[in-house]
C-alpha positions in Angstrom: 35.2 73.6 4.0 32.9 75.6 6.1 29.0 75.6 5.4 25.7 76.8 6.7 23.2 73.7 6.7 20.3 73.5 4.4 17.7 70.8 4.7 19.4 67.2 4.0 18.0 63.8 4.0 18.2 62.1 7.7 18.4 58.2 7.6 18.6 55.8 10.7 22.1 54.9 11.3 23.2 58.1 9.4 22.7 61.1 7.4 23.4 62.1 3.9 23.2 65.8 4.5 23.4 68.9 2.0 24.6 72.3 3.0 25.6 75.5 0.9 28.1 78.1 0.9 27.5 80.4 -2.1 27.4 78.3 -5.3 29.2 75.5 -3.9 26.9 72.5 -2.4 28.2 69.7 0.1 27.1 66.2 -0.2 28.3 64.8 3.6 28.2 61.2 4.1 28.1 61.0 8.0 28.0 57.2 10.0 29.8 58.6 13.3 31.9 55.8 14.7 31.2 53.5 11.8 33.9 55.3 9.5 30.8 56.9 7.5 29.7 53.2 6.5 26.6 53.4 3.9 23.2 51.7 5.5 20.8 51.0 2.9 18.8 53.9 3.6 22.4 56.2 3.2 22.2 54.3 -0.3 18.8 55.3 -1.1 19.1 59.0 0.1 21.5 59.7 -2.6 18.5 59.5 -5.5 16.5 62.7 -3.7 19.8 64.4 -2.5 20.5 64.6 -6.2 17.4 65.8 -7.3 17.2 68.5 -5.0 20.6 69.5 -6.0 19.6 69.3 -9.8 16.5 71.9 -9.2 18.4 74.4 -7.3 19.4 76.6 -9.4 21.7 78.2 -7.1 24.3 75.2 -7.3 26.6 75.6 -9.5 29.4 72.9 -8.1 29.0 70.1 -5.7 31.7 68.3 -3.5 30.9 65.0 -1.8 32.8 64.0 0.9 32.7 62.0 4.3 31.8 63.7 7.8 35.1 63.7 10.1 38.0 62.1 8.8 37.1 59.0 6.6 35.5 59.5 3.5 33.6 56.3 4.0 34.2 52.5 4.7 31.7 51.1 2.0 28.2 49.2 2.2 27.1 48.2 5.3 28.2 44.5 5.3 25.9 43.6 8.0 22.7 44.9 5.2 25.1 43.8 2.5 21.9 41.4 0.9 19.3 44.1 1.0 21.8 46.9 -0.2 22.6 45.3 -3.1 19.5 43.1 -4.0 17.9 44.6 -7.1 14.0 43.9 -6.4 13.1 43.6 -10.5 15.3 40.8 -11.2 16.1 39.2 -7.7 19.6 39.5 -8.2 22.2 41.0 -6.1 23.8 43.0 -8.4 23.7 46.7 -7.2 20.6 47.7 -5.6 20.6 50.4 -3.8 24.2 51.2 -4.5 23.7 51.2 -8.6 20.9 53.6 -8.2 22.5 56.3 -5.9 25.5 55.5 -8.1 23.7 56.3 -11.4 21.6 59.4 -9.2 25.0 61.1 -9.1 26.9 60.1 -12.3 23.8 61.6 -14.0 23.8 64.8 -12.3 24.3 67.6 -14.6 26.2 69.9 -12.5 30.2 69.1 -12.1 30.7 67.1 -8.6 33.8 66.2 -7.1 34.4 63.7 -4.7 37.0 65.3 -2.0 38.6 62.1 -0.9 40.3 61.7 3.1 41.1 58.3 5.2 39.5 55.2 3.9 37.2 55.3 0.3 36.6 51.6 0.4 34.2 48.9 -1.3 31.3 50.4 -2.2 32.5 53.8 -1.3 34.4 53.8 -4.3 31.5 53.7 -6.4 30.3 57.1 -5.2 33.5 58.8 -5.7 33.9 57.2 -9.2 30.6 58.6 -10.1 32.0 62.0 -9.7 33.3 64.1 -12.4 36.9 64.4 -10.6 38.5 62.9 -7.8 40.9 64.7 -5.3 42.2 62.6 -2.2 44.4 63.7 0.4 48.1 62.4 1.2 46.4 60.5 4.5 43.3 58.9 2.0 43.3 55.4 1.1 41.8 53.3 -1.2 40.5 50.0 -1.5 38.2 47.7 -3.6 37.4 44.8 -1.5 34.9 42.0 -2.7 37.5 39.3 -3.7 37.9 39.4 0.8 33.9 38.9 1.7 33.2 36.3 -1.5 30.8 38.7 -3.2 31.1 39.6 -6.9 31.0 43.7 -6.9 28.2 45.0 -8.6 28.7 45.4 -12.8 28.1 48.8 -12.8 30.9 49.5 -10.4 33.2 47.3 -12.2 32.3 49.1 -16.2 33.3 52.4 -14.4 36.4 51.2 -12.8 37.7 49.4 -15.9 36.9 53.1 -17.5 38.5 55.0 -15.4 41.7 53.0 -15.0 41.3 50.5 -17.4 41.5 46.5 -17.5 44.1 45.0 -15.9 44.4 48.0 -13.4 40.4 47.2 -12.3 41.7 43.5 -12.0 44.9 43.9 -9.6 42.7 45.8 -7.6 39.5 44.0 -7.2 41.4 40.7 -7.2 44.0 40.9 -4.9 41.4 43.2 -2.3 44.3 45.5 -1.5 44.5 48.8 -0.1 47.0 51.1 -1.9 47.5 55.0 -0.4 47.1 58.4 -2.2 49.9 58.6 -4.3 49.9 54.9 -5.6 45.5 55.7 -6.5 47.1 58.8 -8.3 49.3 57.0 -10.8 47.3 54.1 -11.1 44.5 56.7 -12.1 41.7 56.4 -9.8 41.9 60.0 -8.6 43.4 63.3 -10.6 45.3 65.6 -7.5 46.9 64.7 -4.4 47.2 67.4 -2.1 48.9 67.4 1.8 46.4 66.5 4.3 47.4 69.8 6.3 45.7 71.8 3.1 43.4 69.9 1.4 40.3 71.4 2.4 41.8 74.4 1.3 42.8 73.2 -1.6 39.4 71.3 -2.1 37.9 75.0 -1.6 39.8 76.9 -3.8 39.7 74.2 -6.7 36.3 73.8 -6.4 35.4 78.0 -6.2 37.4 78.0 -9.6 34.9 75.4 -11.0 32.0 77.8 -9.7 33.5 80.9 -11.1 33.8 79.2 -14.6 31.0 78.9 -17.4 28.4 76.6 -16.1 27.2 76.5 -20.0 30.6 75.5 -20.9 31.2 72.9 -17.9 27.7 71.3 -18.3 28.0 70.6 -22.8 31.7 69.8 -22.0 30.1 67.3 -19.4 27.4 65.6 -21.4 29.9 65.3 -24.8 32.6 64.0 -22.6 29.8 60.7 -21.0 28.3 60.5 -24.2 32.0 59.8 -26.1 32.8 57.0 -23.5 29.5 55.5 -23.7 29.8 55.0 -27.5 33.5 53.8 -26.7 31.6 51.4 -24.2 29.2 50.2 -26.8 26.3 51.4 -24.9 25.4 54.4 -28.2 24.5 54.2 -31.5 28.0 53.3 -33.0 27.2 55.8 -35.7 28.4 59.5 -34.1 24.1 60.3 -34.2 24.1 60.8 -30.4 27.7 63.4 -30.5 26.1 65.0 -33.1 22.6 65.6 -31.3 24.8 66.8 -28.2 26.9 69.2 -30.3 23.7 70.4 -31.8 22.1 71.4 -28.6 24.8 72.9 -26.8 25.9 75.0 -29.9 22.5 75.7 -29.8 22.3 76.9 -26.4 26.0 78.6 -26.6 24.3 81.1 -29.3 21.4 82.0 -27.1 22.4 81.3 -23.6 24.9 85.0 -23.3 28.1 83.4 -21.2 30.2 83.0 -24.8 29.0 87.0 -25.3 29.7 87.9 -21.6 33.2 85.7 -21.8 34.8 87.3 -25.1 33.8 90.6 -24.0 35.5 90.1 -20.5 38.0 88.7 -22.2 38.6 91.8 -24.6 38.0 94.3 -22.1 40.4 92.5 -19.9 38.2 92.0 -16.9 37.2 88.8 -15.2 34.1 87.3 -16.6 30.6 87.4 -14.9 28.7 84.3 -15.8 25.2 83.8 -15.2 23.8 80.5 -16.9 23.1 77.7 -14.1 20.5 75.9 -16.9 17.7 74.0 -15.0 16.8 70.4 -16.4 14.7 71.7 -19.2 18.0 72.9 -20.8 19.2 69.4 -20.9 19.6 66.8 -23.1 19.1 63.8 -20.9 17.3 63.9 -17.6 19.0 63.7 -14.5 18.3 60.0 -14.9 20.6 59.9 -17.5 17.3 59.0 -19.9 16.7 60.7 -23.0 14.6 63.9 -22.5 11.3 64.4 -24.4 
């Protein structure tokens, strides 16, 4: 996927670098010779890259993927105490990665992690805080603690069991081994599986069809879809208030926004919609934070 470069975040050791074609935005995570491994300051680059990707209106999809032909090799092991040391509490329990792992689960737009050669250890984390995962036939996957005696941080393990439930997130963060494309694909860690020889062009065209779609409808489908599994994780009400509040506010917005007008009438007049909705944080429920909004 080809792209002219806008303004990215430059850390030492690497770069977490944004560029744009059209509506579509690239998230590059780039470590030359160190298979794109994550420094702390890669880790910490991911909270702004977000927000500037949040406030540009002109993004309407972003793909995160790895510069050359890794996606990335996980946390810096060599920084592997101050990467994960949360500074509150003391504890080494996420760090750096938790917050650039939240910056991008909590990002409103629809990302998708475009996943080739190794996703690994904390690497994961990133593209399990996408919306959808697509890997290529040459990517492979690997959740690796249980090998270096650390305990991987909770919030990477709540989202793994989610994704591909209990004793899935166990055989894998147990036994430390590396399984390939196909085997990730059934045991539900990503959703497509293309050749290596066309997955960027896959990538591109999936991703352009994301673009071309309702923004209004991607982004309520989006917030209902987090909110469900976090009152299925215990972390909502329990009582249905929080659905309910969603619902309201994006039926709200559906009846004033004009993509559900300019939809149904493309639709009648059998032409291919023109939607023009790309909401800006004030139209949100929560902030890109994931926090309630005021």
């Amino acid at each position: 996927m080809s792209a002219g470069t806008a303004p990215g975040t430059t850390v030492p050791g690497g770069t977490v670098e944004i560029s744009q074609q059209g509506a579509i935005a690239t998230v590059t995570l780039s470590n030359p010779g160190r298979r794109n491994t994550m420094t702390e300051a890669m880790w910490r680059a991911l909270e702004p890259a977000c927000a500037q990707l949040a406030d540009d209106g002109s993004v309407r999809a972003v793909v995160v993927r790895g510069g050359g032909t890794d996606f990335s090799a996980g946390a810096d092991i060599s920084d592997l105490r101050a990467i994960l040391k949360d500074e509150d509490s003391g504890h080494h329990d996420g760090g750096a990665v938790a917050a650039g792992e939240a910056a991008l689960a909590a990002l409103h737009k629809p990302t998708i992690a475009a996943v080739q050669g190794y996703c690994l250890g904390g690497a994961w984390q990133i593209a399990a805080a996408c919306d959808i995962r697509l890997a290529s036939s040459a990517a492979t996957f690997g959740i690796t603690p249980a090998k270096i005696g650390i305990v991987y941080p909770t919030a990477g393990i709540e989202r793994l069991v989610r994704i591909a439930g209990p004793a899935t997130a166990k055989y894998l963060l147990f036994s430390g081994d590396f399984v390939d494309a196909e085997r990730a694909r059934v045991l539900g860690l990503v959703q497509a599986v293309h050749p290596a020889e066309d997955f960027w062009d896959e990538v591109d065209t999936f991703v352009q069809r994301l673009a071309s779609r309702s923004q209004l409808s991607i982004q309520a489908m989006k917030d209902i879809v987090d909110t469900i599994v976090s009152a299925d994780a215990g972390a909502g009400d329990g009582s249905g208030t929080e659905l309910r509040q969603a619902s309201d506010h994006w039926q709200h917005l559906m009846a004033t926004a004009g993509d559900a007008e300019a939809g149904v009438g493309a639709f009648l007049a059998k032409r291919t919609p023109e939607f023009t909705w790309n909401g800006g944080r004030d139209t949100q429920r929560r902030t890109r934070m994931g926090e309630p909004s005021s």
